[in-house]
N, C-alpha and C positions, 0 to 999 in steps of 0.2 A: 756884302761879304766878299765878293770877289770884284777884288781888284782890278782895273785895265792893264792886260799887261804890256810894261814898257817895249819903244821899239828896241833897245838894247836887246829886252829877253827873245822878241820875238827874232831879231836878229842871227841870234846864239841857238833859239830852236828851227829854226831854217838850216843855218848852218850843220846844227847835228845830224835832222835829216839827210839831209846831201853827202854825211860822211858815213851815215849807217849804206845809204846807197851804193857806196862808192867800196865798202867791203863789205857787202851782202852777198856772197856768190850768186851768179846768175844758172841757172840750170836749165837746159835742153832736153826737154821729156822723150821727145822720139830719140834725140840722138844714147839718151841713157837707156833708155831701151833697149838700142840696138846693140850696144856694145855689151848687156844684159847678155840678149839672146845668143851673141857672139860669143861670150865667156862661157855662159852655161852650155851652150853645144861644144864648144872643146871639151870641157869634162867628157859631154855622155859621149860624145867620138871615141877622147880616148877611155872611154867605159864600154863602149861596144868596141873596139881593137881587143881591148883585154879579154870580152868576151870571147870572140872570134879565135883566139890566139890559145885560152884557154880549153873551148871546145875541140879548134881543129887541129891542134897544135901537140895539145897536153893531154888529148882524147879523155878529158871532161864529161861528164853527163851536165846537160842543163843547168839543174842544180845546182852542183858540185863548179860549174863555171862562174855562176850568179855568184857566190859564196864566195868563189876566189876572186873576182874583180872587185866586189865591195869591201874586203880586206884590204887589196890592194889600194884602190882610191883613199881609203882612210891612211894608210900607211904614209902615201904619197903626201896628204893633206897634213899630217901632225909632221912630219920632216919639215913641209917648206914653211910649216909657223915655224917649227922650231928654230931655223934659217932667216925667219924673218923674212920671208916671200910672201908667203899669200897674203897678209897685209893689202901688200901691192896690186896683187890680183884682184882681192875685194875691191880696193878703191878705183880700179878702172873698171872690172865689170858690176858691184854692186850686188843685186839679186840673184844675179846668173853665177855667181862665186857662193856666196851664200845660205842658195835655197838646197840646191845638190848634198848628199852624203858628207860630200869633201867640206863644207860647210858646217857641220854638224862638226863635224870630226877637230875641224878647227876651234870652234866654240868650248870643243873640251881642251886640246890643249892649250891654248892662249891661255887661259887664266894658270896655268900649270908653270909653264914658262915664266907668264910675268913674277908670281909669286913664291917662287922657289927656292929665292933668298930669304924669305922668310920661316921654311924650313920644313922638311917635310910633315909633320902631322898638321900645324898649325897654320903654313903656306900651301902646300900642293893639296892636303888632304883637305883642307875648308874650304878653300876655294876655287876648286878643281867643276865644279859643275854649278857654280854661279851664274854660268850663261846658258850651261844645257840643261841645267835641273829642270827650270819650269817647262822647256820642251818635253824633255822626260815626264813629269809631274802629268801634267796638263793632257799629252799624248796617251798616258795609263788610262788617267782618269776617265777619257771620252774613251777608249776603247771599252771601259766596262758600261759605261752609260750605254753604247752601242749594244754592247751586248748582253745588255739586260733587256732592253727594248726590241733584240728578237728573238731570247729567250721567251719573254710575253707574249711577243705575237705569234711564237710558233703555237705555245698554249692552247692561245683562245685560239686558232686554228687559222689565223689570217695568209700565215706561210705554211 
């Protein structure tokens, strides 16, 4: 049933290989890492400055400081999709752009943006939380699981 295959084909599957090769991106786990960690501490820098700026600045309580720097980082974050920045940011730091608030923040406006020519109910409103939904979703849902399980335990007396 199986045929030998010609040296033509094996020719032509050699050659494919070497051209999957040849535009495979190659990728540097340490060095994506670092420019990760390098991305993502900009943010929380300038999220602790905000902090900082907020408390000492704005005479803030704690609180009321937290609150206003993660507004602000979100604000920051839906501007520069809007702008078609962060993009950028993502594909040089990756993780470190993506896992932070500012990331979050992004995931809800990108699909807003991209879809917005298709009009608001049917573009922005459908597909506004395509990317965050299941974070949302998923995020709810373990928190109640959490919190049934030491609702339980406080019951039977473990906590």
């Amino acid at each position: 049933m199986n045929e030998p295959k010609s040296e033509e084909q094996l020719n032509l599957e050699k050659d494919y290989e070497e051209y999957v090769k040849q535009i495979t991106p190659t990728h540097n786990l340490w060095f994506q890492m670092l420019r990760a960690f390098i991305t993502g501490g900009i943010i929380c820098l300038i999220g602790q400055l905000l902090l900082n700026f907020a408390s000492n600045n704005l005479g803030m309580d704690k609180e009321m400081a937290g609150s206003f720097c993660s507004l602000l980082l979100v604000f920051i974050s839906v501007l520069l999709t809007g702008f078609n920045l962060y993009p950028s940011i993502v594909k040089f730091g990756g993780a470190g752009a993506l896992v932070p608030i500012t990331g979050f923040a992004n995931s809800v406006a990108a699909p807003a943006v991209e879809f917005k020519k298709e009009g608001q109910v049917f573009g922005i409103g459908c597909k506004i939380f395509t990317i965050a939904g299941p974070v949302i979703l998923y995020g709810i849902f373990t928190s109640w699981v959490l919190g049934l399980i030491y609702w339980l335990l406080k019951i039977i007396g473990v906590l």
